[in-house]
C-alpha positions as CSV (number, residue, x, y, z in Angstrom):
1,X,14.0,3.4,17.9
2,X,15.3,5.4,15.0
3,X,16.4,4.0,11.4
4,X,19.2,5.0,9.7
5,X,18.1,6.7,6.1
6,X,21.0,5.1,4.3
7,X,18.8,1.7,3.6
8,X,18.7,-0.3,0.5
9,X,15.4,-1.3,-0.6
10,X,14.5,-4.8,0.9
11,X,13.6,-7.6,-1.7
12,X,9.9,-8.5,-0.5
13,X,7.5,-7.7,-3.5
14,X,5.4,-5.2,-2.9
15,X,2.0,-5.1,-4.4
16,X,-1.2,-3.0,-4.3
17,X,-4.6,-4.4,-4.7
18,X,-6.2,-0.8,-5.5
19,X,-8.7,1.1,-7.6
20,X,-10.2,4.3,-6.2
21,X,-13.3,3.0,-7.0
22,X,-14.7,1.6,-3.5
23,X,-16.8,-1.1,-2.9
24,X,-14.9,-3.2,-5.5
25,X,-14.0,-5.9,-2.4
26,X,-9.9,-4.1,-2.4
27,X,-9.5,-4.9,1.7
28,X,-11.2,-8.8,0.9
29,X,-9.2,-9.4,-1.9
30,X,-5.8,-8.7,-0.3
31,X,-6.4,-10.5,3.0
32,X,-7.2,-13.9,1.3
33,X,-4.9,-13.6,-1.9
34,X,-2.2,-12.4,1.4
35,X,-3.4,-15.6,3.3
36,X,-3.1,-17.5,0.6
37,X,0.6,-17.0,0.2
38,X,0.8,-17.6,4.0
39,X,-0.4,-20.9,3.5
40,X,2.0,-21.7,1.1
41,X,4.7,-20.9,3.2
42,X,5.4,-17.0,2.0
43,X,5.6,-14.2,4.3
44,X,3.7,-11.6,3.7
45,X,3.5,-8.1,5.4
46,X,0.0,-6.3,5.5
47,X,-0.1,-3.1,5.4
48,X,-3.2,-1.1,6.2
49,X,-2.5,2.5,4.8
50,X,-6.1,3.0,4.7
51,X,-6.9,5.9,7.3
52,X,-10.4,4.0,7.7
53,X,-8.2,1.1,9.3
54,X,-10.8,-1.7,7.9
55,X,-7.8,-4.4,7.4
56,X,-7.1,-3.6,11.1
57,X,-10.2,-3.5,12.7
58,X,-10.8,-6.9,10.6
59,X,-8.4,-8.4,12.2
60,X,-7.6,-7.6,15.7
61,X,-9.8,-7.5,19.0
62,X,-11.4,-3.9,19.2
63,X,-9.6,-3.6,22.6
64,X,-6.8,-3.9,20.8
65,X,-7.3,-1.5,18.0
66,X,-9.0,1.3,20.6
67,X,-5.5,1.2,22.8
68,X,-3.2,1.3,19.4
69,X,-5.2,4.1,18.4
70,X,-5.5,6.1,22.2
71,X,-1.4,5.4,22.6
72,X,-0.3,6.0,18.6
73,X,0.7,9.9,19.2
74,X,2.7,8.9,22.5
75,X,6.6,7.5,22.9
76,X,4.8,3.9,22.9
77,X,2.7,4.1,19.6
78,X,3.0,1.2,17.8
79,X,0.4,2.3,14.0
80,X,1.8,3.7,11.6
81,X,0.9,6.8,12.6
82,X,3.5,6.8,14.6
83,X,6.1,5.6,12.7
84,X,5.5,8.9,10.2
85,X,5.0,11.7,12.9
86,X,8.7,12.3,13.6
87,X,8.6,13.2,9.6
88,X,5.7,15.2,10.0
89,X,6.3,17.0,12.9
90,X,10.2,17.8,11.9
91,X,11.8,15.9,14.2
92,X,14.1,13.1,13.1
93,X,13.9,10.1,10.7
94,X,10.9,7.8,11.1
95,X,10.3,5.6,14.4
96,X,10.7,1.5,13.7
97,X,7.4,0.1,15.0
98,X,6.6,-3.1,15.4
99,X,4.6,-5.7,13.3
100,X,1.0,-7.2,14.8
101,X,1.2,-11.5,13.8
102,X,-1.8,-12.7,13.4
103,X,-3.7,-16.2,13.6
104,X,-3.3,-16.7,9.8
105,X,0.0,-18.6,9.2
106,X,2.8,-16.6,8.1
107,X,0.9,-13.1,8.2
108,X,2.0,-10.0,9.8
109,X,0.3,-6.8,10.1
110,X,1.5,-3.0,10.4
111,X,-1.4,-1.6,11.9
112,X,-3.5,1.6,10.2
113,X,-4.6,4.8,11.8
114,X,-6.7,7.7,11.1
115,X,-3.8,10.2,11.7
116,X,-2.5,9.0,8.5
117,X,-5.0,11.3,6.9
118,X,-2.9,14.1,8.7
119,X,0.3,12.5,7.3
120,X,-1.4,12.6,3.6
121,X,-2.3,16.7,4.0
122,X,1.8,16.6,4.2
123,X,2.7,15.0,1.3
124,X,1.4,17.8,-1.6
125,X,4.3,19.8,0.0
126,X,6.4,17.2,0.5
127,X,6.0,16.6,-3.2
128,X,6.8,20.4,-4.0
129,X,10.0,19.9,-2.0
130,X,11.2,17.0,-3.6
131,X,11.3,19.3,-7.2
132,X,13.2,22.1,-5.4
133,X,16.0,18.9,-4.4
134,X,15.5,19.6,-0.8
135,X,15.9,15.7,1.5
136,X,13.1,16.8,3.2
137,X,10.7,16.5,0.6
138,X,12.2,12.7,-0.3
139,X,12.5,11.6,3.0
140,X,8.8,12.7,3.7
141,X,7.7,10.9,0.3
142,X,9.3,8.2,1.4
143,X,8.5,7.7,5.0
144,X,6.2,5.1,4.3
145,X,8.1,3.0,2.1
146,X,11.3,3.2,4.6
147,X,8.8,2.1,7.7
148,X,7.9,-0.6,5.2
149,X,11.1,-1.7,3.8
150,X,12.6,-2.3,7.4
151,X,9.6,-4.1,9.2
152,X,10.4,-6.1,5.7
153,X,13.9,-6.6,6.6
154,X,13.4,-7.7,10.0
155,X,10.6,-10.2,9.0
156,X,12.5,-10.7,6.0
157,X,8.9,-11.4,4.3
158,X,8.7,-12.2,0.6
159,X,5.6,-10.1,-0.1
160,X,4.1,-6.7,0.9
161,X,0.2,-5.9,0.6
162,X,-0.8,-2.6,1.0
163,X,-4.4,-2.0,1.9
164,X,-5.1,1.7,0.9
165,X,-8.4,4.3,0.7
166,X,-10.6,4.4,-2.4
167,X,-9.2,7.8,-3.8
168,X,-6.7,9.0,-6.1
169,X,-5.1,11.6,-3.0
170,X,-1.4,11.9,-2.9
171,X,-1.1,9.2,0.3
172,X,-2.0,6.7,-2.7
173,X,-0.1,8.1,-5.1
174,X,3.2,7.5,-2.9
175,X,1.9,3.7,-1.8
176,X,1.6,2.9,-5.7
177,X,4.9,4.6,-6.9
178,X,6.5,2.4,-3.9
179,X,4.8,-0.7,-5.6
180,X,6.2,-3.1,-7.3
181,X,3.0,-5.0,-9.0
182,X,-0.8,-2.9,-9.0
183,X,-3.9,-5.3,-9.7
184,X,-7.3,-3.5,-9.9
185,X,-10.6,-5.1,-9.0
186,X,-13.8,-3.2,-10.5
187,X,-17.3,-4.4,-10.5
188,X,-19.1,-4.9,-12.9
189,X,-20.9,-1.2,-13.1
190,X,-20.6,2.2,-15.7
191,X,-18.6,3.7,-12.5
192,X,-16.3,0.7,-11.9
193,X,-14.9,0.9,-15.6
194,X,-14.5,4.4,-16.0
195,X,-12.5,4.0,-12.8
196,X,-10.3,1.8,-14.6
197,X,-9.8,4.3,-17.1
198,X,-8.9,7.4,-15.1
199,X,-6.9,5.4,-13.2
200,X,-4.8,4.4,-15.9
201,X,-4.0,8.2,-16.6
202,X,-3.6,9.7,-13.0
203,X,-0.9,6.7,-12.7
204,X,1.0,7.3,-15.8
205,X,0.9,10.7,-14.7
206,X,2.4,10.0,-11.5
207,X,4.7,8.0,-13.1
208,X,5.7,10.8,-15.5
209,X,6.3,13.3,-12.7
210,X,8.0,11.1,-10.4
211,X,10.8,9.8,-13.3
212,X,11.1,13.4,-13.5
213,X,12.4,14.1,-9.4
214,X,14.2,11.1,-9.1
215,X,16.8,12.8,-11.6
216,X,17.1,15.5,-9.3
217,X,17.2,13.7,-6.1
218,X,20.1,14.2,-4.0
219,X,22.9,11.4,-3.6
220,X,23.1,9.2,-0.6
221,X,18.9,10.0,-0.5
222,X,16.6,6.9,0.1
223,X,13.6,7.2,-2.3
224,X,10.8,5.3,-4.3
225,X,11.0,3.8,-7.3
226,X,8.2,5.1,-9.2
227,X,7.2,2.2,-12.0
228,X,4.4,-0.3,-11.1
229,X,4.2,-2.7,-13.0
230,X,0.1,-3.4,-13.5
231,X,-0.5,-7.2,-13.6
232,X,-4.2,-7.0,-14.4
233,X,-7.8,-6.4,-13.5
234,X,-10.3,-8.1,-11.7
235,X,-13.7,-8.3,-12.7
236,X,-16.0,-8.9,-9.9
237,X,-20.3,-9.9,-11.1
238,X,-22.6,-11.1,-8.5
239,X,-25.3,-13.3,-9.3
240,X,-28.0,-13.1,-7.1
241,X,-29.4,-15.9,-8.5
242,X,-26.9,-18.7,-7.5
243,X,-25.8,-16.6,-4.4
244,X,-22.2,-16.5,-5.8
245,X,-19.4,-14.2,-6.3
246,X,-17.5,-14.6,-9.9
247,X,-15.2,-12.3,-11.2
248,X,-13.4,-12.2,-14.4
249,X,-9.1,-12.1,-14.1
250,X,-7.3,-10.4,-16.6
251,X,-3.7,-10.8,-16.1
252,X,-0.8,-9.6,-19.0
253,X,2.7,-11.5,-19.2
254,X,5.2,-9.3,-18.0
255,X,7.1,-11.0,-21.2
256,X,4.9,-10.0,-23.8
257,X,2.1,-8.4,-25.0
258,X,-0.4,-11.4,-24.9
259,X,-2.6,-12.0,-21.8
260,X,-4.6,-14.6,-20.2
261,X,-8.3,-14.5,-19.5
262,X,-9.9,-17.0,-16.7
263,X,-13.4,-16.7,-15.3
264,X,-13.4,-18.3,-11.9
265,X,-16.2,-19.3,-9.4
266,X,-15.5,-19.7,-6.2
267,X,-17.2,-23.3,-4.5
């Protein structure tokens, strides 16, 4: 089933929990702060954008996963994967796939696969396109974010989570330019807060660039929005000790320029 590209961007919040650091817990994190707003009453969309496909694996049967992955490049794939390849193979708008609920209240899953990676050696020319105003290059930057935005219409879910691959590649760099809200968990290592640091400056750079294209984007053109809005960092420590996991939240008022520090120890 084929969407139309004149869409308006659905109202669900979208939000990365991301630093290209890995082993910082990103795919734990998401899944229970996600579950946590299912148990409130929320909606929430997951969406694994990791090529790895840990969220997915996590969370369905491994029969499951092995068929999603065997059918994904046939008429009846159902990752996300298939959803992109009509982009990436030239012919026609993305294909509307549908979500995986799961056990956990209120939670529904848009299932990874590793054939995203041949979606992300797309994009860098995608991106290219985009700054000669060709639709190509938007609609293929924002393939993605459409797949999202109408599985978030249908479900009409209150939040997104994207669950993405520890690098700073140009797959990424389209998930957080769709985002609406970035946190950024780091352990407590030299690694961990350098990561926080470079981060910071690919993404403004992104930003930069992006602000940049959307004044030469085409009208009638469905496209990303290109200003996350970084809540905060989450310092994780682990004390062997006490066999516990604490981390450290930092999280700064959209309103103003003061922030809120809570150190919080899970029972």
């Amino acid at each position: 089933m084929a969407s139309s590209p004149l869409r308006r961007r659905h109202r669900a919040k979208r939000i990365a929990i991301f630093n290209h650091k890995g082993g910082v817990g990103k795919t734990t994190l998401t899944l229970n702060v996600a579950a946590a707003l299912g148990s409130l009453g929320k909606g929430v969309l997951l969406v694994d954008s990791d090529p790895q496909c840990n969220l997915t694996s996590y969370l369905l049967e491994d029969k499951v996963v092995d068929n999603l992955l065997d059918q994904s490049d046939g008429p009846n794939g159902e990752t996300l994967w298939s959803a992109v390849k009509p982009i990436v193979e030239a012919e026609g708008d993305i294909k509307l796939i549908p979500s995986k609920e799961l056990s956990v209240p209120n939670l529904h899953l848009l299932p990874g696969d590793i054939r995203l990676s041949d979606f992300e050696s797309e994009l860098n020319q995608l991106w290219a396109d985009c700054l000669q105003r060709k639709v190509k290059g938007f609609r293929g930057t924002a393939a993605l974010s459409a797949v999202v935005n109408d599985v978030a219409e249908a479900l009409d879910v209150d939040f997104v989570f994207f669950d993405s691959g520890p690098n700073i590649g140009p797959l990424n760099r389209s998930i957080l330019l769709d985002c609406d809200y970035l946190i950024v968990p780091a352990a407590c290592d030299v690694f961990s807060v350098r990561a926080l640091k470079t981060l910071g400056h690919t993404l403004a750079t992104w930003i930069q660039d992006w602000q940049t294209i959307l004044a030469l984007a085409p009208d009638q053109v469905y496209r990303i929005p290109g200003r996350p809005t970084v809540m905060g960092s989450l310092m994780w420590k682990f004390h062997s000790s006490r066999s516990q996991c604490r981390y450290r939240a930092t999280l700064w008022k959209r309103s103003s320029r003061s922030r809120k520090e809570a150190t919080i120890a899970p029972r």
